[in-house]
C-alpha positions as CSV (number, residue, x, y, z in Angstrom):
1,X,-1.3,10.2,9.0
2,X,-4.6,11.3,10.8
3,X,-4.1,14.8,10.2
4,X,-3.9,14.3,6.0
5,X,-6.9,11.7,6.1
6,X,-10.3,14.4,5.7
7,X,-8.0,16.1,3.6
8,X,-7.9,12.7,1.1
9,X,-11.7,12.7,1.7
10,X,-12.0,16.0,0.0
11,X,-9.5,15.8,-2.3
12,X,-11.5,12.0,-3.8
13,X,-14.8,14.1,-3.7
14,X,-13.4,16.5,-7.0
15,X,-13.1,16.4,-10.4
16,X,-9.8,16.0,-10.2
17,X,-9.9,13.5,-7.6
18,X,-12.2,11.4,-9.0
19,X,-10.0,11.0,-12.3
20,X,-7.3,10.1,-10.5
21,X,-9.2,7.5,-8.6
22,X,-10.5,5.6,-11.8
23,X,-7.0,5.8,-13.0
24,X,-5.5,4.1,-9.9
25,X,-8.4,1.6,-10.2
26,X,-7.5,1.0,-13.6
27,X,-4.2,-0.6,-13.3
28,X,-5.6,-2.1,-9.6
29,X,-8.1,-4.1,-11.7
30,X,-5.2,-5.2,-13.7
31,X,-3.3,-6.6,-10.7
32,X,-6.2,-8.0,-8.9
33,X,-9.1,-8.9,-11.7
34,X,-11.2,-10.7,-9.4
35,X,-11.2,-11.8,-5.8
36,X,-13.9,-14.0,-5.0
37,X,-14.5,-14.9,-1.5
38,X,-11.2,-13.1,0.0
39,X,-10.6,-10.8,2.9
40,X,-9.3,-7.8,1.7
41,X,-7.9,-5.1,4.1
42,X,-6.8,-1.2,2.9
43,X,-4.5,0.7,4.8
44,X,-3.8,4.3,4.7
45,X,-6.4,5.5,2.6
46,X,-8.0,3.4,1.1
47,X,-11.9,3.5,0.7
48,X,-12.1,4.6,-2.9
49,X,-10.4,1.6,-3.9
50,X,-12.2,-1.3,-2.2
51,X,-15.3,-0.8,-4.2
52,X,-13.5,-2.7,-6.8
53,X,-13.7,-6.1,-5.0
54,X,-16.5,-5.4,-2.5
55,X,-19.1,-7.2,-4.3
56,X,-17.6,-10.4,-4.5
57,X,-15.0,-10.3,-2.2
58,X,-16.8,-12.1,1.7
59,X,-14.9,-9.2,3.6
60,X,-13.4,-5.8,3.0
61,X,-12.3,-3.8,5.9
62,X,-11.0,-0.2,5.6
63,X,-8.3,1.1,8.4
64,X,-7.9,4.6,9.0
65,X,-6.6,6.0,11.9
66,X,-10.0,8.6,12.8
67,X,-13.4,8.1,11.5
68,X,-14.4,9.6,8.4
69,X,-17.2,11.7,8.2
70,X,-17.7,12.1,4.2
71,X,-17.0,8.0,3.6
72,X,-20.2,5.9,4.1
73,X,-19.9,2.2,3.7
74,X,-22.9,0.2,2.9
75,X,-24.4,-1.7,5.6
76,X,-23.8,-5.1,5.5
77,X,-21.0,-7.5,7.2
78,X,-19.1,-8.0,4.2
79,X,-17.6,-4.3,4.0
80,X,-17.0,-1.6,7.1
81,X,-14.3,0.8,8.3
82,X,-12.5,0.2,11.0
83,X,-10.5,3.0,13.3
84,X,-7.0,2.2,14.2
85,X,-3.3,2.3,13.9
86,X,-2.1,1.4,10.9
87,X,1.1,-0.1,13.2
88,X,-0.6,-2.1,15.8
89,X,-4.1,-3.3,13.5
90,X,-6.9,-5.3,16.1
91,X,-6.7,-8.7,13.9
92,X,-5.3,-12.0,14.4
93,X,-2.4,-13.5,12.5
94,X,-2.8,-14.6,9.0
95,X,-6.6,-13.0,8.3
96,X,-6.5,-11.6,5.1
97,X,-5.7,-12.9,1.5
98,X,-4.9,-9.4,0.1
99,X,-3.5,-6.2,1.2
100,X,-3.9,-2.6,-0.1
101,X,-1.9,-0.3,1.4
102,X,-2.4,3.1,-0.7
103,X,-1.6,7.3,1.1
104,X,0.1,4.9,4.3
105,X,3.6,4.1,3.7
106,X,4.9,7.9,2.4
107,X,3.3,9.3,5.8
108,X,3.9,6.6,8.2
109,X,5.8,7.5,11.5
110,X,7.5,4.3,11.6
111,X,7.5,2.4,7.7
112,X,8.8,-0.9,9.4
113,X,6.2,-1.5,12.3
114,X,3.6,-1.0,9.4
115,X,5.0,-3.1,7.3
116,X,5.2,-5.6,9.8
117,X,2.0,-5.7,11.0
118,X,0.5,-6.4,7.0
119,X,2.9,-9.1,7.0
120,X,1.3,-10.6,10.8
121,X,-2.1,-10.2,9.0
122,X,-1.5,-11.3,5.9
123,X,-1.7,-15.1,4.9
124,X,1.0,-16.9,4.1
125,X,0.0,-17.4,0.5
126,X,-1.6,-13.4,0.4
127,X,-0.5,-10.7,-1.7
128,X,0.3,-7.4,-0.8
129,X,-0.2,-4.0,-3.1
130,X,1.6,-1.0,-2.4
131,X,1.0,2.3,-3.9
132,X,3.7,5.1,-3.2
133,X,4.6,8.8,-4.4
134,X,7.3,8.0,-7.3
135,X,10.0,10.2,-6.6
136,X,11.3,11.2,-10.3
137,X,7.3,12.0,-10.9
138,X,5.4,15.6,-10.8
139,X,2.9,14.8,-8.4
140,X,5.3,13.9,-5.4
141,X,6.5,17.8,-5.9
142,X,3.1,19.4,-5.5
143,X,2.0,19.3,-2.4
144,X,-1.6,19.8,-3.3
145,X,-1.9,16.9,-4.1
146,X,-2.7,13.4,-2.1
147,X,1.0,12.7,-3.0
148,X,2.9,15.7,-2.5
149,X,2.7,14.9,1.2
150,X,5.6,12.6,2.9
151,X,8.4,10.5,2.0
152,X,8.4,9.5,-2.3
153,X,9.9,6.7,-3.4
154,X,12.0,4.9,-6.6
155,X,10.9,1.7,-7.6
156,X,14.5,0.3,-6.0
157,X,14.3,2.0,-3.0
158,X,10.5,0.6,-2.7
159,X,11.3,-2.9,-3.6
160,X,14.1,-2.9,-0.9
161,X,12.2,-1.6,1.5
162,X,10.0,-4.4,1.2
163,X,12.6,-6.6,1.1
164,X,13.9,-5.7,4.6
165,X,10.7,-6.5,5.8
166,X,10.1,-10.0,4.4
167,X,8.3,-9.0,1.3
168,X,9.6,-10.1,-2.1
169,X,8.6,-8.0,-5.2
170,X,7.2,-9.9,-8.1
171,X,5.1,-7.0,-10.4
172,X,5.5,-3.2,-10.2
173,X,3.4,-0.9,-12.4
174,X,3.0,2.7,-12.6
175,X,0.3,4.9,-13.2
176,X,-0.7,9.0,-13.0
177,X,1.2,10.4,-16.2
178,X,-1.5,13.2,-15.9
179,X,-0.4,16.3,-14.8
180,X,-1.6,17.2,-11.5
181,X,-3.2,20.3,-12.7
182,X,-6.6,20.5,-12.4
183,X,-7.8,22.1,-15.5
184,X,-11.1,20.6,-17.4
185,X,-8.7,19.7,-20.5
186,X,-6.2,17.8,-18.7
187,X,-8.8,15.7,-17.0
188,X,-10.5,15.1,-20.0
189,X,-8.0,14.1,-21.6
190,X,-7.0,12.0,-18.9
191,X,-6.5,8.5,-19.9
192,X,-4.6,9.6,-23.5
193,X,-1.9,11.3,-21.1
194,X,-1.5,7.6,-19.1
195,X,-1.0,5.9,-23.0
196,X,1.4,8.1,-23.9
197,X,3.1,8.8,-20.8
198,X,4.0,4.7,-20.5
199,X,5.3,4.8,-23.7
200,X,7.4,7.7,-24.0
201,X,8.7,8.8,-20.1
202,X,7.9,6.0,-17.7
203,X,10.0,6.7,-15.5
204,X,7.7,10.3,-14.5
205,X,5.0,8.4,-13.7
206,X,3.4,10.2,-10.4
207,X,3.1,6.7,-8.4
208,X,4.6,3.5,-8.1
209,X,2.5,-0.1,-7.6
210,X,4.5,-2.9,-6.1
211,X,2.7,-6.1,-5.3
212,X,4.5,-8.6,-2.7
213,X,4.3,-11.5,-1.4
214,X,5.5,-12.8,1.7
215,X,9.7,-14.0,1.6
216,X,10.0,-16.8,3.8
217,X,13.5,-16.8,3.0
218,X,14.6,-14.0,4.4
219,X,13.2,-15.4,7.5
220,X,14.9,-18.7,7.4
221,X,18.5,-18.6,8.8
222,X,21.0,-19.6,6.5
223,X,23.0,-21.9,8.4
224,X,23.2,-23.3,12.2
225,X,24.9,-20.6,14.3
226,X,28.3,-22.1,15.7
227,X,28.3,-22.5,19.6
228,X,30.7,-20.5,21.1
229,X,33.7,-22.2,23.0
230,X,33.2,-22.6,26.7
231,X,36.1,-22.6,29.1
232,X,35.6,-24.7,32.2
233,X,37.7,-24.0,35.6
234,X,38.4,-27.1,37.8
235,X,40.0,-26.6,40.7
236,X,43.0,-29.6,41.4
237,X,42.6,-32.1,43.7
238,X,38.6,-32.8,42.6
């Protein structure tokens, strides 16, 4: 993903991108109202997001795979950016409460070794938001946009690829009925497009939002494994 990510930075510094930031914060608010004194960790691309928890939250840490020369955090030890591979992340086991991983998963090299890792880091009790390119939706077919890049995804083919990493679906959402044209009437008219588009084609929304949770019981054999029979030679006469 390191080639796409001062690409994201421009794109989040338009018109255009900055509607379709307070959108995705919009329903992001809705999942996660309030996190007071979490750790909360964005992969992919997730700056413009993390402002929504980061002045209550005691940590948010940004991971990108290169710096970023147009994204400034504040200066304090509560929020920071931190360069390196989404698939082998510099933190211990079980350090952070919540998970965003938003631009990551349709662009990763390998999904599962991502995946993996936010499950290492994540608490056992955390929750995990993912926000993917929706495949029946406009924006995953433009490729000017920050979604039109990578592998899309249906809501199924999300959930089970989650599932076959220990993750167990409990809320999906939707969100970018807008257009992905970048005319001053569309933006305008921004969040009248995301009320009607929920209620007339949901299903063309431009991404999907699954949060997870950790599925201990796909990590719990199901039964005792039966020994195998041993044969045992003994020569006559012992």
């Amino acid at each position: 993903m390191s080639h796409e990510v001062h690409g994201l930075g421009n794109f989040y510094a338009t018109p255009a991108g900055l509607v379709t930031a307070r959108l995705l914060r919009d329903r992001l608010r809705l999942l996660w109202p309030s996190l007071p004194g979490q750790s909360v960790l964005g992969l992919g691309y997730a700056s413009p997001f993390l402002r929504l928890w980061r002045a209550e939250a005691a940590r948010c840490v940004a991971v990108v795979p290169t710096p970023l020369p147009r994204w400034r955090w504040p200066r304090s030890a509560a929020s920071c950016t931190a360069v390196a591979e989404e698939d082998a992340l510099p933190f211990p086991d079980l350090m952070f409460d919540r998970i965003l991983l938003v631009h990551g998963l349709e662009t990763a090299e390998n999904t599962r070794r991502m995946l993996r890792e936010a499950w290492r880091v994540l608490k056992d009790d955390g929750r995990l938001i993912v926000v993917a390119p929706n495949r029946l939706g406009l924006w995953a077919h433009l490729d000017r946009t920050p979604f039109g890049h990578g592998q899309p995804y249906s809501p199924n083919q999300l959930e089970g690829l989650l599932r076959r990493q220990m993750f167990l679906a409990e809320r999906r959402d939707l969100a970018l009925f807008v257009p992905p044209f970048r005319t001053r009437l569309l933006l305008r008219g921004a969040g009248a497009w995301e009320r009607l588009g929920r209620q007339v084609c949901p299903r063309l929304a431009g991404v999907i939002l699954i949060e997870a949770v950790k599925d201990f019981c796909e990590a719990i054999p199901a039964g005792a494994a039966k020994a195998p029979a041993r044969r045992v030679v003994v020569a006559e006469g012992v």
